[in-house]
C-alpha angles and dihedrals in degrees: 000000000000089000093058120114089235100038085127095052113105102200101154131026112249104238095238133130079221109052122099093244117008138144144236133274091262098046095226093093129073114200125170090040092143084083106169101254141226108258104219113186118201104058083171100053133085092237096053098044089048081060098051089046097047095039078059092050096056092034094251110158114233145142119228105215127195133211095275081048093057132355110202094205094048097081091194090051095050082047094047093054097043089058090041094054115017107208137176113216124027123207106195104194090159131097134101107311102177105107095185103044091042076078096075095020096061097147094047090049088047100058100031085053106023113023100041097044085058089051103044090048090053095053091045094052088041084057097039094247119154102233126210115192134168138238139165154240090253101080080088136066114223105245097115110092090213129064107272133246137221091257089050110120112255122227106164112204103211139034085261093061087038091058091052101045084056097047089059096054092049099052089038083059105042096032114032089169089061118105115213123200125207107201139174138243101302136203136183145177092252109063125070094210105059122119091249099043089050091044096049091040090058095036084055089048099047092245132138118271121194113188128159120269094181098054112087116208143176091229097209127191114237093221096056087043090053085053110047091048090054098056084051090051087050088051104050090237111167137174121056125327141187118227126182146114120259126282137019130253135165118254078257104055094047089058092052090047100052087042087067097042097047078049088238128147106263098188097108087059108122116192119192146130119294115215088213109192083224114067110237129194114255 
């Protein structure tokens, strides 16, 4: 069974005692409902709501926080909802995202990414949670010709790398157990901000489209990301993972290809080079 595609998809209760959630004899009946949850954090972000979407799907209990909920650099509020909710996996998806703007906000993207990361991974271990926590290609800087590995040496370019890099070091220390995934640029069919949603929405509209043909990406599908990290969770994985879907393309050459296959006109395409005011690897 172990071997099947869906092995991690809980679509019925097993009817145990024992079990976490299970009926009744007479099926009509659910007992043991109080299952301990995922803790997902980032109820505003695509990642985290992509969590909360697909752990419905397979019937994982969880709870999606937000910040109010718990705040990761608060140390008394990461402990006060550990003790709330109990949970027994923890899926942190939040932390400072803008790149660009990480340049000239070095100390907020240092304690959303890297403090309280460290924080976070050292609660969890004290509690016995399995953590899973991202971070990102851009820990390196480009310079392989070939994809990278996990063993690769990291040198991040930019604060934004710098934060992550540290952050993995932090929870690594504090948390061996944690598994940290280093993921690609991702995109899905449920959030309206992603590079391929806004590309396919100007091109529809006639409209002018700029997007980078000197940056080289893994372009990687949130769905198939959730749920790899979840089969990992399940599985107790921990150190540092890579995560992406197959291939490289520039940031070009992925709205192009999505043009084609949405069928729209990609003749207002414009590929060039992007000055960025945070350095990225090529």
């Amino acid at each position: 069974w172990w071997r099947r595609p869906g092995r991690f998809l809980c679509q019925q209760p097993v009817a145990t005692p024992a079990a976490l959630t299970s009926i009744a004899a007479d099926g009509h009946r659910l007992v043991g409902t109080d299952a301990a949850p995922i803790l997902i954090l980032g109820a505003t972000g695509t990642l985290g709501r992509a969590f909360a979407r697909i752990c419905d799907k397979r019937n994982l209990a969880y709870r999606l926080l937000s910040r109010q909920d718990m705040d990761i650099a608060d140390a008394d509020s990461v402990e006060r909802a550990l003790a709330g909710y109990k949970p027994w996996a923890v899926v942190n998806t939040c932390g400072y995202v803008r790149v660009d703007d990480a340049e000239h906000e070095m100390e907020r993207c240092q304690r959303e990414n890297t403090h309280g990361a460290a924080i976070l991974a050292a609660a969890c271990a004290r509690h016995g949670i399995h953590l899973t926590t991202f971070s990102s290609d851009l820990v390196f800087d480009g310079r392989n010709e070939r994809p990278y590995v996990e063993s690769d040496t990291p040198n991040p370019l930019n604060v934004y790398g710098r934060s992550k890099l540290e952050a993995e070091r932090a929870v690594l220390a504090n948390h061996p157990g944690a598994l940290v995934v280093r993921t690609s640029s991702f995109f899905g069919p449920w959030d309206q901000h992603n590079f391929v949603t806004l590309a396919l929405d100007a091109l529809e509209r006639g409209d002018p489209f700029v997007a980078a043909s000197d940056l080289t990406i893994s372009p990687t599908y949130v769905p198939d990301l959730v749920h790899a990290c979840l089969d990992l969770a399940v599985d107790r994985e921990a150190g540092i993972w890579h995560l992406a879907n197959k291939g490289e393309l520039t940031w070009a050459e992925l709205a192009l290809k999505a043009a084609e296959r949405a069928g729209v006109d990609a003749s207002r395409l414009e590929a060039r080079s992007i000055a960025y005011p945070a350095a990225r690897p090529a």
